[in-house]
Every structure is written in structure tokens, then in C-alpha cells.
C-alpha positions, 0 to 999 in steps of 0.5 A: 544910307546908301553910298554914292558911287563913281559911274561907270564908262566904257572906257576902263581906262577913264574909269581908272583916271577918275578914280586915281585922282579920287584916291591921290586926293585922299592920300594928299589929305592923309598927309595934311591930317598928319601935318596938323596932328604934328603941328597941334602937338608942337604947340601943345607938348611945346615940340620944335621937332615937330614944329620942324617936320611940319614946315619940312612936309609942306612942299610934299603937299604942295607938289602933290597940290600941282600934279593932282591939279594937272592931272585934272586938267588933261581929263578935262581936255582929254576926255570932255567929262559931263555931268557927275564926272564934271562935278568930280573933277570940279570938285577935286580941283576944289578940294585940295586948293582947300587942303594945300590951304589947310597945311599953310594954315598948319605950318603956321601953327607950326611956325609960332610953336617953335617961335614960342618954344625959345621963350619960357614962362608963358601963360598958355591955355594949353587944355583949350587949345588941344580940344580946339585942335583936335576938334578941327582935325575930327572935322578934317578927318570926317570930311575927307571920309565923306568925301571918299564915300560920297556921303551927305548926311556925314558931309552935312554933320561935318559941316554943322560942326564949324559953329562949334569950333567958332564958339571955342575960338572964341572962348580961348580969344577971352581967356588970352584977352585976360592973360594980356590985361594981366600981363602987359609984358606978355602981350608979343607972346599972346599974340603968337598964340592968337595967331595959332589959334585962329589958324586953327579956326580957319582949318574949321572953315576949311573941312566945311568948304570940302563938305560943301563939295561934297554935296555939290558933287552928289547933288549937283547944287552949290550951297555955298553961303547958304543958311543952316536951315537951307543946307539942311533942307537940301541934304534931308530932301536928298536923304527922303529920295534915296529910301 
């Protein structure tokens, strides 16, 4: 399939503005895949170091956050993007309200590792949890590739894959609905790893928000709250017209 590219303007210096926000979104998004990789194993592994690096890394994201979001708006008064660089900006300024998102969501994993690292003897569906986390983190990683190759097909892929990740969460809610119906005692605990887990859902939905993004930036069309079999239409319709 063949890859879409940034146009190009007769001013070189816009042509190296678009791309520097392209790529400083790109090295935002490095540093929250690394954020939840960490968060992941302080639950996981039962790590408070990392748990703590975690928390300590958020402010980095949400500096970059801000200084990504102003630079955006100086293009837009600057020099009055239409069309696909429009769509761009846009969707840049999208993109990372996500991301910033996504490393709150991390820190909470964060959080109730270390909360859960003073307690001893909890019943934890660790083996569930880890696919869980690293299916979010693949969809969080391919997202951010196919937004750094303006792909459509990847950004669809990705996108289907959330309701793979809502199966999963839902499964691990049963087994910890179990543990809680066994062990009364447990429940304040259970409830810290509920809390985890569905952080994790909602970084799933996240990379499918930037997927999203993706397309409207390629296609110019928003397909939010669209079903499965629209989303599909428009992504195979655009393949069809690139061959």
C-alpha cells in the first residue's frame, strides 16, 4: 500500500514546522509507550521503583503536552493551514490530548502498584493482567506507527483490535468478582487492581481515538461513533482508490 506523505509548500520553513510537530508528537508518544511499559511491570513484577519512575516522568508529558499544543497554534495564526495541513494540525492537537491521557491513565497503574506493593498475600490474576497490558501497549505502539506513516489500513487494524481488549477486561472483571466472592476480606485490595485494569481498557480506547485521527487526517472524513461495518467501508473504498 502506498504511504501518505505531508505536501509540500513553497516555504521550506512551513514545510520543516509541520513536520517538527510530527515528529515531537512522535517522540511524546515514545515517552508514554515507555511510561505504561513501566507502569505494566510495577503491577506485574510488584516494582515500587518503577511504580515511582512512572509518576516522576508524568510532568515530562505534560510539558511536552503544552509546548507541542502552542506551538500548533502559532501555525494556525502564522500561517493559515488549509486543507490537509488543516487536517494536521488538527489532528495533532488531538493526538496528544490523547497521549497526555494515556500517561494519566499510566500513573494510575502506577499508583495502585505501589498501593498494592505494601500489602502481602493478594490473589492477583497476574498472567491475565500482563496480556492485558501488553495488548494495549502493541495498540498504542501501532497506532503511533500509523500515524507517523499516515497509514490507513494499520490505523484501521488497530482500531478493531479494542474490542479485543473489551473482551479481555471483561474476563479479568469475572475472575476478580470471584476472588471478592471468596474473600470478603480482600475486596479493598481487589478494588485497587479493578481500578488498574480498567485504566488499561481506557488506554485501548485511547490508541483507537488516535487511529481515528489518523483516517480523518489521510481521508478528511471524521468516523467517530461510526459502527465497525462503516469504518470498514471507508478504509477499503480508500485502499480501492490508491491501487
Amino acid at each position: 500500500m502506498q504511504r501518505e506523505t505531508l505536501g509540500h509548500h513553497i516555504s521550506r520553513q512551513f514545510n520543516e514546522e509541520l513536520e517538527d510537530i510530527r515528529n515531537r508528537v512522535l517522540a511524546m508518544g515514545g515517552l508514554v509507550e515507555q511510561q505504561l511499559r513501566n507502569a505494566i511491570d510495577s503491577l506485574v513484577q510488584d516494582n515500587s521503583e518503577l511504580a515511582d519512575d512512572v509518576m516522576t516522568t508524568d510532568y515530562k508529558v505534560n510539558a511536552l503536552e503544552v509546548s507541542i499544543d502552542e506551538e500548533c497554534v502559532q501555525i494556525l495564526a502564522r500561517r493559515q493551514p488549509a486543507a490537509s495541513d488543516l487536517r494536521l494540525i488538527i489532528a495533532v492537537i488531538k493526538t496528544i490530548t490523547d497521549l497526555e491521557r494515556i500517561g494519566d491513565e499510566a500513573e494510575r497503574v502506577a499508583q495502585k502498584a505501589l498501593q498494592l506493593s505494601k500489602v502481602s498475600g493478594i490473589k492477583m490474576p497476574k498472567s491475565s493482567l500482563q496480556h492485558l497490558g501488553e495488548h494495549v501497549l502493541q495498540m498504542m505502539h501501532d497506532a503511533l506507527d500509523a500515524f507517523a506513516r499516515m497509514d490507513v489500513e494499520t490505523a484501521y487494524k488497530v482500531w478493531r483490535e479494542d474490542r479485543k481488549v473489551d473482551d479481555e477486561y471483561e474476563s479479568i472483571m469475572r475472575q476478580l468478582m470471584t476472588y471478592m466472592m471468596e474473600d470478603a476480606r480482600a475486596i479493598p485490595h481487589i478494588l485497587e487492581i479493578i481500578w488498574a485494569v480498567r485504566a488499561l481498557e481506557r488506554i485501548g480506547d485511547r490508541a483507537g481515538n488516535i487511529c481515528e485521527y489518523v483516517i480523518y487526517l489521510v481521508k478528511g472524513k471524521d468516523v467517530r461513533h461510526t459502527t465497525a461495518e462503516q469504518m470498514e467501508r471507508e478504509v477499503m473504498g480508500h485502499l480501492r482508490r490508491d491501487d
